[in-house]
PyMOL Python script that loads the backbone (N, CA, C, O; Angstrom):
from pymol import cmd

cmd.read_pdbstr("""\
ATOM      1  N   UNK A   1       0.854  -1.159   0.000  1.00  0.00           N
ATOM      2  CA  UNK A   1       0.000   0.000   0.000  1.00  0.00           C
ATOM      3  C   UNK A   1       0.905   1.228   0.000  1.00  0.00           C
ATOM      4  O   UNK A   1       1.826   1.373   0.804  1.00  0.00           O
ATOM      5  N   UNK A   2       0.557   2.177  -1.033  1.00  0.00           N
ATOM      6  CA  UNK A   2       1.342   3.308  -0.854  1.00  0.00           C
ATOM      7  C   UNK A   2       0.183   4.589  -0.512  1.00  0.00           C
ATOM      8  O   UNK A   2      -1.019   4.668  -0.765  1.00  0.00           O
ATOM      9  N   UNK A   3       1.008   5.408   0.086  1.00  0.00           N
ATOM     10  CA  UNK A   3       0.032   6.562   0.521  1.00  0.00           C
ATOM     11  C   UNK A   3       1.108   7.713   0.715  1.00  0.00           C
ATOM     12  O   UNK A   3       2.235   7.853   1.190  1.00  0.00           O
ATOM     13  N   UNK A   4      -0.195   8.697  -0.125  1.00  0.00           N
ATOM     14  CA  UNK A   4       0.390  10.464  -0.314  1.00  0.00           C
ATOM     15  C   UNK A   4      -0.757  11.365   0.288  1.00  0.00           C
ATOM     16  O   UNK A   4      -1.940  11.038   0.375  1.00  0.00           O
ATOM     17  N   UNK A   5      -0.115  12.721   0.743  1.00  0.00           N
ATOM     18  CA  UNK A   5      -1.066  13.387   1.235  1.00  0.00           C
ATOM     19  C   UNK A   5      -0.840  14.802  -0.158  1.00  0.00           C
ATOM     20  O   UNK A   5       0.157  15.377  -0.595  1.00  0.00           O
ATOM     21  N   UNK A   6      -2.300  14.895  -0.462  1.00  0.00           N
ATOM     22  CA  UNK A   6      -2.624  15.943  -0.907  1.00  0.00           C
ATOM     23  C   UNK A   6      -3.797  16.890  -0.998  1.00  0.00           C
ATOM     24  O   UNK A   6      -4.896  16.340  -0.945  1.00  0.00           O
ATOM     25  N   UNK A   7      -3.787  17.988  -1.103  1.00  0.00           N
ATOM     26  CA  UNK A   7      -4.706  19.041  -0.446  1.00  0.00           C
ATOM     27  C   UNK A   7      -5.508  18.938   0.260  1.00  0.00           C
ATOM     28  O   UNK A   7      -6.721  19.140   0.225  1.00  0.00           O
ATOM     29  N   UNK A   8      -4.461  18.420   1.351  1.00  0.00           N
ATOM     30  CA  UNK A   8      -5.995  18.070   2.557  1.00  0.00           C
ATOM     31  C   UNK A   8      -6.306  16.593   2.780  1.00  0.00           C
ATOM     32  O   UNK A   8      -6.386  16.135   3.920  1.00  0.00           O
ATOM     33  N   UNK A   9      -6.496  15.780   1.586  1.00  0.00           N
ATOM     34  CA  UNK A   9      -6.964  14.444   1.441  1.00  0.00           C
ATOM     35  C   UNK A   9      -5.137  13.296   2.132  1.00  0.00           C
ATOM     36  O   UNK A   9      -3.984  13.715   2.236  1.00  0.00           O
ATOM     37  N   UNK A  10      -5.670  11.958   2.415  1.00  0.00           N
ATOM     38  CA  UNK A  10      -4.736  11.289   2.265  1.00  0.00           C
ATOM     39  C   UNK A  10      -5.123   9.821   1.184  1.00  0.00           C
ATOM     40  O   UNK A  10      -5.887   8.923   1.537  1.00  0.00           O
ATOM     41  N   UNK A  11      -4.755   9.845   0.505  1.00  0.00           N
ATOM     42  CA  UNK A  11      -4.252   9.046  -0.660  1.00  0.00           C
ATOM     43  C   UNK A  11      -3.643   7.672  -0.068  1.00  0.00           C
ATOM     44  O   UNK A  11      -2.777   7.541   0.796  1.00  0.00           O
ATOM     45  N   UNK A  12      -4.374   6.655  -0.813  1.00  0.00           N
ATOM     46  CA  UNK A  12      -3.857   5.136  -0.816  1.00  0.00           C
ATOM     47  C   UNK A  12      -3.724   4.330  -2.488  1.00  0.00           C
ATOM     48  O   UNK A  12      -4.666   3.996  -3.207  1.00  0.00           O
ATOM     49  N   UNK A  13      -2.588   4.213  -2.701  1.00  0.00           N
ATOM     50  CA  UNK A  13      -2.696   3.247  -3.537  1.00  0.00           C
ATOM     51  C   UNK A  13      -3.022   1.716  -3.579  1.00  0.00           C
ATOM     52  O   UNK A  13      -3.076   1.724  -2.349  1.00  0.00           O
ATOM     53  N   UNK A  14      -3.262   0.539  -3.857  1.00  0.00           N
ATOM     54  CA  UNK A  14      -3.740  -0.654  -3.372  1.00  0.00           C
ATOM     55  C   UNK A  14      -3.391  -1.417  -4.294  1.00  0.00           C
ATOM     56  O   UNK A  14      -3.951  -1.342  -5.388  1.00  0.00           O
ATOM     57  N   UNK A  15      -2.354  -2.351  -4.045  1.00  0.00           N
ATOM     58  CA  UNK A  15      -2.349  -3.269  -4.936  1.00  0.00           C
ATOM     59  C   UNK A  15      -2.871  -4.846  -4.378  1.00  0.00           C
ATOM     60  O   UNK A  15      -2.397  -5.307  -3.340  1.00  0.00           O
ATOM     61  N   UNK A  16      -3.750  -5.496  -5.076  1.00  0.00           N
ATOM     62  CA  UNK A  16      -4.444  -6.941  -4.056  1.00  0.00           C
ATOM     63  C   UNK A  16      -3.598  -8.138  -4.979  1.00  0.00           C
ATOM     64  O   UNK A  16      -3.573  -8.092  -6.209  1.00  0.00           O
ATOM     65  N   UNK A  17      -2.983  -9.104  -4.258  1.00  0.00           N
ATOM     66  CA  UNK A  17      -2.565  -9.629  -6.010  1.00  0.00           C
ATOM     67  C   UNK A  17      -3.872 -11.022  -5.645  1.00  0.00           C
ATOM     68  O   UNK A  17      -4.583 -11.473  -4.747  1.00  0.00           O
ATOM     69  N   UNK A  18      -3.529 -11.195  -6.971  1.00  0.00           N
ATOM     70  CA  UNK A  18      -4.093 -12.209  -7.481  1.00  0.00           C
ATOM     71  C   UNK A  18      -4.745 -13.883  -6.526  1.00  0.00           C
ATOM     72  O   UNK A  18      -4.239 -14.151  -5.436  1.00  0.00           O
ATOM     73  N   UNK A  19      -5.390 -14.429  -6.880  1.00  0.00           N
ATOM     74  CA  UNK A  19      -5.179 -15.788  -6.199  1.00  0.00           C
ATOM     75  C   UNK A  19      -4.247 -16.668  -7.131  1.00  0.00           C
ATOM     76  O   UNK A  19      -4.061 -16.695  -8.347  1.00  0.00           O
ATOM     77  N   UNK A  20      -3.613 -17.550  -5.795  1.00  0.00           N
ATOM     78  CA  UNK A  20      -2.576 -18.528  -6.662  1.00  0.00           C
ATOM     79  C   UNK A  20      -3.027 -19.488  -7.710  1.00  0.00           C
ATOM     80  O   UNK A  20      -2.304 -19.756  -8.669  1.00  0.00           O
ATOM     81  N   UNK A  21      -4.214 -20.012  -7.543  1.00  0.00           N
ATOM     82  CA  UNK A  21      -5.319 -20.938  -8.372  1.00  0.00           C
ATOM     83  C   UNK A  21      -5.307 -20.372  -9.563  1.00  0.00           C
ATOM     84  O   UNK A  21      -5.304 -21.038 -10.598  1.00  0.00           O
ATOM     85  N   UNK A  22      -5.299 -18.968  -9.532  1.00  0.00           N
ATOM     86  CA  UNK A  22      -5.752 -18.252 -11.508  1.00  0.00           C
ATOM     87  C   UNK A  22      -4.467 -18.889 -12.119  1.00  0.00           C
ATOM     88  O   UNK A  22      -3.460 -19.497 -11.755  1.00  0.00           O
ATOM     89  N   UNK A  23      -5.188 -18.312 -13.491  1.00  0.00           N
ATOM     90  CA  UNK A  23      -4.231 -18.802 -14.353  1.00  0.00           C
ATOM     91  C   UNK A  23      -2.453 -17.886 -14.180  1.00  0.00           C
ATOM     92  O   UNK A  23      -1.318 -18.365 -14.187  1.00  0.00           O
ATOM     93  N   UNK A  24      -2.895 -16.574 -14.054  1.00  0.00           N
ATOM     94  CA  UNK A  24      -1.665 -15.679 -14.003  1.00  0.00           C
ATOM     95  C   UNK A  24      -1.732 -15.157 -12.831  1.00  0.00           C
ATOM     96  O   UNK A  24      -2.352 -14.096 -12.763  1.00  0.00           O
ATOM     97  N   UNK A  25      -1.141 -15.707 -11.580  1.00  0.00           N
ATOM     98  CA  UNK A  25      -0.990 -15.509  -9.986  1.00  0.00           C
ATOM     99  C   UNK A  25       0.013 -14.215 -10.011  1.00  0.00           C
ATOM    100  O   UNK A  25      -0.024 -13.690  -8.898  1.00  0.00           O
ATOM    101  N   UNK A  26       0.850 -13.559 -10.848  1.00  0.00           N
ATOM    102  CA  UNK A  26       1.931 -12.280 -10.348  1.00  0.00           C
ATOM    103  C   UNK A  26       1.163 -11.403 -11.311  1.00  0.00           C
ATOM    104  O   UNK A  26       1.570 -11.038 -12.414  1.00  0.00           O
ATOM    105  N   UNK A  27      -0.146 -11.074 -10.683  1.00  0.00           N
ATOM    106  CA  UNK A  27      -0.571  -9.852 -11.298  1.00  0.00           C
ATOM    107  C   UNK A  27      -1.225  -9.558  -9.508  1.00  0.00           C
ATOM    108  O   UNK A  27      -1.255 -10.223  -8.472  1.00  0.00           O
ATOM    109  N   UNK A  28      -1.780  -7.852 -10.038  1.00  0.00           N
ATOM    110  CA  UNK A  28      -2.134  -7.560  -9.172  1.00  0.00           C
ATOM    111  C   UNK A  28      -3.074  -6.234  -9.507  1.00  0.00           C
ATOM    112  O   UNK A  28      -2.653  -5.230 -10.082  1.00  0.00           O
ATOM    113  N   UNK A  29      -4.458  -6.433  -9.024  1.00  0.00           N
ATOM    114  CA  UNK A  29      -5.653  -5.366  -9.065  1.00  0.00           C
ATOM    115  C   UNK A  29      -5.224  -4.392  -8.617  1.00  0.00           C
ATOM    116  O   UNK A  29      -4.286  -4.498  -7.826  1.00  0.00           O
ATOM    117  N   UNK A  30      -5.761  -3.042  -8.963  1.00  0.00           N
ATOM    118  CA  UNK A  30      -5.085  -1.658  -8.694  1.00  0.00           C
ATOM    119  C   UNK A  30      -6.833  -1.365  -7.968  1.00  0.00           C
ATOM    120  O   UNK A  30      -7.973  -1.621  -8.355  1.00  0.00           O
ATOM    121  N   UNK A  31      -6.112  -0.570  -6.502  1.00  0.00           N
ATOM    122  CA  UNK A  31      -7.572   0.465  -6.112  1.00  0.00           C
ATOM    123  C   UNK A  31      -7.067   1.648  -5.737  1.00  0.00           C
ATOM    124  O   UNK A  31      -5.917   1.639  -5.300  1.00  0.00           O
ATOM    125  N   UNK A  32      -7.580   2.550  -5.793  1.00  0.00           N
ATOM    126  CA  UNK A  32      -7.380   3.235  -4.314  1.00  0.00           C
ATOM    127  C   UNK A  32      -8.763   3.889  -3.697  1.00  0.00           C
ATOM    128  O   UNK A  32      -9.936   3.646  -3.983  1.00  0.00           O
ATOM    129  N   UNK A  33      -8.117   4.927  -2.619  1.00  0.00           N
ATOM    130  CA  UNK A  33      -9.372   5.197  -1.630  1.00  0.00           C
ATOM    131  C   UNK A  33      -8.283   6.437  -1.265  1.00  0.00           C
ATOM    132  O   UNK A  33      -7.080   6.664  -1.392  1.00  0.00           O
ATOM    133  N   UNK A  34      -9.533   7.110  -0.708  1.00  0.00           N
ATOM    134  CA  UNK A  34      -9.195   9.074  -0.424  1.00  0.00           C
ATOM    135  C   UNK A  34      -9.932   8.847   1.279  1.00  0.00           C
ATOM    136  O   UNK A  34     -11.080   8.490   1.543  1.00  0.00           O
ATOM    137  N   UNK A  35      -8.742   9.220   2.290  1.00  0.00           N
ATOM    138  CA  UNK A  35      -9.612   9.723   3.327  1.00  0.00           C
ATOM    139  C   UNK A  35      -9.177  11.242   3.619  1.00  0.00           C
ATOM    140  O   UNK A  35      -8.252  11.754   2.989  1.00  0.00           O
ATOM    141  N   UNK A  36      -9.883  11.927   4.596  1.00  0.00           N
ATOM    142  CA  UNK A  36      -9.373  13.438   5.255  1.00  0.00           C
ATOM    143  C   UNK A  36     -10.133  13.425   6.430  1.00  0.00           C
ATOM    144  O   UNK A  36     -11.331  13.352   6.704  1.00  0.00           O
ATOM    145  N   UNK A  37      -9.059  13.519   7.055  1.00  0.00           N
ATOM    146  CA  UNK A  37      -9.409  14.046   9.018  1.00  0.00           C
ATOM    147  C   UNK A  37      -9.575  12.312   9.197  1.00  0.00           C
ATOM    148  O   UNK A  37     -10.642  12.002   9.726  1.00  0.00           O
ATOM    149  N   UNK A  38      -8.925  11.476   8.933  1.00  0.00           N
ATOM    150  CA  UNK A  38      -8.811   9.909   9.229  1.00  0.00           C
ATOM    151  C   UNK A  38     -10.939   9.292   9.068  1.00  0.00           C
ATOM    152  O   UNK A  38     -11.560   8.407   9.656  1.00  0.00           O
ATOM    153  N   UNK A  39     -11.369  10.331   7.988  1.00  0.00           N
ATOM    154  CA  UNK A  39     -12.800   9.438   8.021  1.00  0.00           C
ATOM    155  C   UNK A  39     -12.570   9.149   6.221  1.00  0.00           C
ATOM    156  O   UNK A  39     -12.123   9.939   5.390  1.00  0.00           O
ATOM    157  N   UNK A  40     -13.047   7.757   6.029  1.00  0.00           N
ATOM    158  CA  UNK A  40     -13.533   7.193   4.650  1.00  0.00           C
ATOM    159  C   UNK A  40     -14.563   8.676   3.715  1.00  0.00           C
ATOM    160  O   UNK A  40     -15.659   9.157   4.003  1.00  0.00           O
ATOM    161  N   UNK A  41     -13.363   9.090   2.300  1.00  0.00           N
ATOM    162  CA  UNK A  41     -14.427  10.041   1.790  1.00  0.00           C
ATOM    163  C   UNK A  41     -14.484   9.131   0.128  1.00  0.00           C
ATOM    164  O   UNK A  41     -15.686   9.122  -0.137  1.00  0.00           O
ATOM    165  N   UNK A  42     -13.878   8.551  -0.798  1.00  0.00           N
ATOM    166  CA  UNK A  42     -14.266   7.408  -1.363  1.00  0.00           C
ATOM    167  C   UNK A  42     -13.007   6.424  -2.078  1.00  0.00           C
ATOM    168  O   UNK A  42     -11.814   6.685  -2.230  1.00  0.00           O
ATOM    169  N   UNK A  43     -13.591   5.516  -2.348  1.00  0.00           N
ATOM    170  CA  UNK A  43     -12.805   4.290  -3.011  1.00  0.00           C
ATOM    171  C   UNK A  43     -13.319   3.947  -4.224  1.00  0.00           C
ATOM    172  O   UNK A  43     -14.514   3.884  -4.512  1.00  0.00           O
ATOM    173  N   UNK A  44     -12.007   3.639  -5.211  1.00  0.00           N
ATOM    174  CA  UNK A  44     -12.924   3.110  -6.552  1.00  0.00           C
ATOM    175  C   UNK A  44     -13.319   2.028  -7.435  1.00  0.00           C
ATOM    176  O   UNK A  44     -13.945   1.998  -8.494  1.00  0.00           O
ATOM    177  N   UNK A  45     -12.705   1.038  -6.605  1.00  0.00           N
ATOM    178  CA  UNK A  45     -13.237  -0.388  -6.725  1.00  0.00           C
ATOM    179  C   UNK A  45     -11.532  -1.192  -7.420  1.00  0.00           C
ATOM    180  O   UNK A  45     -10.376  -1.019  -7.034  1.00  0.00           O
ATOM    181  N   UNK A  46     -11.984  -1.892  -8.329  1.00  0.00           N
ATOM    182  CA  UNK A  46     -10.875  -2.275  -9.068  1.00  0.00           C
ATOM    183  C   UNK A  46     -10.747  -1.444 -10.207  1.00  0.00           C
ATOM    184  O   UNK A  46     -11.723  -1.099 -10.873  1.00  0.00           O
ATOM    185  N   UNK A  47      -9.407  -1.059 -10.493  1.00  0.00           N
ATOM    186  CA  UNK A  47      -9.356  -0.050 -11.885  1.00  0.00           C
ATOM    187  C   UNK A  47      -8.907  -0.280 -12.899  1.00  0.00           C
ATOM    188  O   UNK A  47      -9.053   0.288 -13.981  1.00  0.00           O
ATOM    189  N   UNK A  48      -8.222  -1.289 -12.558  1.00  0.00           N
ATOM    190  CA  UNK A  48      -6.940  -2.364 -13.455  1.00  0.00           C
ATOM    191  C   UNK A  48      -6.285  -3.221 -12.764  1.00  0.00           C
ATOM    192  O   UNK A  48      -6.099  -3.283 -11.548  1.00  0.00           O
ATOM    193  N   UNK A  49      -5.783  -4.192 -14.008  1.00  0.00           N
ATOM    194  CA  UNK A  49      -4.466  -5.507 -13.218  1.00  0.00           C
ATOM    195  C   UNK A  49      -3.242  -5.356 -13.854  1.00  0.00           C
ATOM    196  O   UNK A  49      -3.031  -5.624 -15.037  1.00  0.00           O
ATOM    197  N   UNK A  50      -2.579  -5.000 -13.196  1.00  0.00           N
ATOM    198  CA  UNK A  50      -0.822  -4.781 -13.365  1.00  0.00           C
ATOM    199  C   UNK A  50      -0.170  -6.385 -12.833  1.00  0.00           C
ATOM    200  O   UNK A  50      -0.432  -7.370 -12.143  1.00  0.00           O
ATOM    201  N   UNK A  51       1.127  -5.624 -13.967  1.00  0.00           N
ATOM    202  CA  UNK A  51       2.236  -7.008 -14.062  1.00  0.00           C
ATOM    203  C   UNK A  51       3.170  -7.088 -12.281  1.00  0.00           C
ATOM    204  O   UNK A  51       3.762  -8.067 -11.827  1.00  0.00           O
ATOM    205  N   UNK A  52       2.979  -5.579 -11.560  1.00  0.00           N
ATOM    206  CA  UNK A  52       3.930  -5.161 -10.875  1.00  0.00           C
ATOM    207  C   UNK A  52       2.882  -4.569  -9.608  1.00  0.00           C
ATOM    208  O   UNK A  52       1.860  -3.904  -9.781  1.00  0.00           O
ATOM    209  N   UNK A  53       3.435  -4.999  -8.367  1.00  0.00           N
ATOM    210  CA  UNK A  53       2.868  -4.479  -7.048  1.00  0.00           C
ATOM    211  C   UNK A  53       2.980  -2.891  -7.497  1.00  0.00           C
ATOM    212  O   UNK A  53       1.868  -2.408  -7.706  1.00  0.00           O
ATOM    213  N   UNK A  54       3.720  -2.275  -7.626  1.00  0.00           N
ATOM    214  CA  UNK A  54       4.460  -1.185  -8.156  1.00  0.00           C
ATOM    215  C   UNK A  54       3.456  -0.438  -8.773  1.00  0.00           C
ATOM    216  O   UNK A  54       2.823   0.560  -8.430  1.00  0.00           O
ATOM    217  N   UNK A  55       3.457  -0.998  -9.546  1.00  0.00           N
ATOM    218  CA  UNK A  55       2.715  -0.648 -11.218  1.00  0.00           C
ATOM    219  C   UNK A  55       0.873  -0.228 -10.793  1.00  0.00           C
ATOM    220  O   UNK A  55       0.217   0.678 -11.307  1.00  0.00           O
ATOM    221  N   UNK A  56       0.388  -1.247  -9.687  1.00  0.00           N
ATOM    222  CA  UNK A  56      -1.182  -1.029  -9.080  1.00  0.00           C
ATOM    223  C   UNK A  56      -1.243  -0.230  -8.606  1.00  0.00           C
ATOM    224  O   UNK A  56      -2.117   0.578  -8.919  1.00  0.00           O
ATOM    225  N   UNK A  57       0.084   0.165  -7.051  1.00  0.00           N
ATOM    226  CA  UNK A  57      -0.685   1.039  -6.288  1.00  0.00           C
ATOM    227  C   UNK A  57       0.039   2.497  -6.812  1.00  0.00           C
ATOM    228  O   UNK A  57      -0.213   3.410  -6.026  1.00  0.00           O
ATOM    229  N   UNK A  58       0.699   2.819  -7.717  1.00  0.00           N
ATOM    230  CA  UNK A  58       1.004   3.969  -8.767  1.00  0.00           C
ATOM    231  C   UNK A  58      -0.727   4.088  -9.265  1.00  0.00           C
ATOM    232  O   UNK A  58      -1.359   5.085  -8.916  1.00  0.00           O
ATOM    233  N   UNK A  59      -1.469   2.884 -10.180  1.00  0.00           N
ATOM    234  CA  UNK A  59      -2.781   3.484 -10.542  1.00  0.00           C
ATOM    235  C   UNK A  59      -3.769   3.699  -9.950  1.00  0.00           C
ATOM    236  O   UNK A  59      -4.706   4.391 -10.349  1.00  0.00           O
ATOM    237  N   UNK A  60      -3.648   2.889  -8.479  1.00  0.00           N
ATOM    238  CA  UNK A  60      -4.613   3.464  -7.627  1.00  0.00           C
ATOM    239  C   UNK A  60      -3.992   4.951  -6.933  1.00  0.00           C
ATOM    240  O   UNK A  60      -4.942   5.449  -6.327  1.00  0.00           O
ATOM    241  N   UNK A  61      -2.914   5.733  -6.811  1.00  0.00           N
ATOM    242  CA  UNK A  61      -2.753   6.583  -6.105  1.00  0.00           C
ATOM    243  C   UNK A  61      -2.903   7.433  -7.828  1.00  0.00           C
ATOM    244  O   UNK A  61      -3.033   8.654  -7.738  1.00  0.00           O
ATOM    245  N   UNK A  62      -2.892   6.964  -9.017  1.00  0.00           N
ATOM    246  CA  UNK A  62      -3.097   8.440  -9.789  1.00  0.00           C
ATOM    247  C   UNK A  62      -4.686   8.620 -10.420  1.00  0.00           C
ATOM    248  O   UNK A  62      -5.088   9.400 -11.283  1.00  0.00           O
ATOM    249  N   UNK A  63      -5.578   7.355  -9.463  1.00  0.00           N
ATOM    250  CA  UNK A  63      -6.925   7.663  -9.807  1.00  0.00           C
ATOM    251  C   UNK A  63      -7.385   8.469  -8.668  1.00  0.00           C
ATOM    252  O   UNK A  63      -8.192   9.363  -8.922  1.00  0.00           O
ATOM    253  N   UNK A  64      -6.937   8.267  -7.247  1.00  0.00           N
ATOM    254  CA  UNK A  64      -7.283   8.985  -6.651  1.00  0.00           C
ATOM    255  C   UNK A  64      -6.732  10.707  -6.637  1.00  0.00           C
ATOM    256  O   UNK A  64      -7.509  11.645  -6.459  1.00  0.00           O
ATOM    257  N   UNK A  65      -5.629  10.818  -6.804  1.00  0.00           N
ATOM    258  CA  UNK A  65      -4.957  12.281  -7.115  1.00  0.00           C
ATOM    259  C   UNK A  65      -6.164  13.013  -8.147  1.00  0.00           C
ATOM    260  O   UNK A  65      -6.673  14.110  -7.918  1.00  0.00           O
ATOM    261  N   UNK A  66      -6.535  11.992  -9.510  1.00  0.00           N
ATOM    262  CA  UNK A  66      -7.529  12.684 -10.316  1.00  0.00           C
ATOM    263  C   UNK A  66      -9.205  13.248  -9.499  1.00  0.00           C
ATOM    264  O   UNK A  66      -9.903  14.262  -9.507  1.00  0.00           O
ATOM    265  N   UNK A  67      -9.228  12.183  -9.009  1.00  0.00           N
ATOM    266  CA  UNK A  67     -10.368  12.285  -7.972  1.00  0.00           C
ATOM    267  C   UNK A  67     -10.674  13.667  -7.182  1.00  0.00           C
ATOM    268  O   UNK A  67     -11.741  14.278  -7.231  1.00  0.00           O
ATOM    269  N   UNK A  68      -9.441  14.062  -6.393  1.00  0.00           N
ATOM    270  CA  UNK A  68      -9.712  15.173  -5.920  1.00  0.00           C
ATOM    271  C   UNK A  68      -9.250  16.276  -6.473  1.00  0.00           C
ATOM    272  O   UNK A  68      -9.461  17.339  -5.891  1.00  0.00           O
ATOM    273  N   UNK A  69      -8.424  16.258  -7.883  1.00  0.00           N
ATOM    274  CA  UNK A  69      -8.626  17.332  -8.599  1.00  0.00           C
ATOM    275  C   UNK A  69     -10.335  17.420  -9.106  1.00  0.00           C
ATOM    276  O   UNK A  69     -10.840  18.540  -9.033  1.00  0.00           O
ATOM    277  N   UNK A  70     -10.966  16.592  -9.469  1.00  0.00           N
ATOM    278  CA  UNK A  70     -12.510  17.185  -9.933  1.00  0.00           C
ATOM    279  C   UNK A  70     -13.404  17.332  -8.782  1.00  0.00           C
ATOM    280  O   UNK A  70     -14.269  18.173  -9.023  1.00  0.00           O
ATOM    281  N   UNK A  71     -13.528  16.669  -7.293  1.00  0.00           N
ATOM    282  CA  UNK A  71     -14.022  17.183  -6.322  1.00  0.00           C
ATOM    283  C   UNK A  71     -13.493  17.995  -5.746  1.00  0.00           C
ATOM    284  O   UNK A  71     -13.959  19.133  -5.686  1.00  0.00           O
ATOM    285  N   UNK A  72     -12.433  17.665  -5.191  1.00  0.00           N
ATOM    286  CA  UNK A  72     -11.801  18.413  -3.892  1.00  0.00           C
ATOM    287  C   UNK A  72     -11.837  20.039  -3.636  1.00  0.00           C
ATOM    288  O   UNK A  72     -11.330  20.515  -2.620  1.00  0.00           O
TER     289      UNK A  72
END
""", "prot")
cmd.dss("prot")
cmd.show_as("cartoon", "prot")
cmd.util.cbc("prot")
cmd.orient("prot")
């Protein structure tokens, strides 16, 4: 999990990997989630599957960065 703070908000990137059973086990679902003042303000489910832990929670922390550029 990576996490940034910006304007106010704190930022999580999320990478979940895979189950070992699938066919391609070294991938990993991208989320993230926005809190401020430590309360839940939203999350965006799955956004994509990356080759790289790396690679997910980078797209979950640049869906949320977009996020609170159009709310915040």
């Amino acid at each position: 999990m990576e996490q940034q703070t910006y304007k106010g908000y704190v930022l999580w990137g999320h990478a979940i990997a895979q189950q070992e059973e699938l066919l391609t086990p070294d991938r990993y679902a991208a989320s993230g989630t926005i809190t401020r003042d430590k309360r839940f303000v939203e999350a965006s489910g799955v956004i994509g599957v990356f080759g790289s832990e790396e690679e997910a929670q980078s797209a979950g922390l640049a869906w949320a960065l977009a996020w609170v550029d159009q709310h915040g």
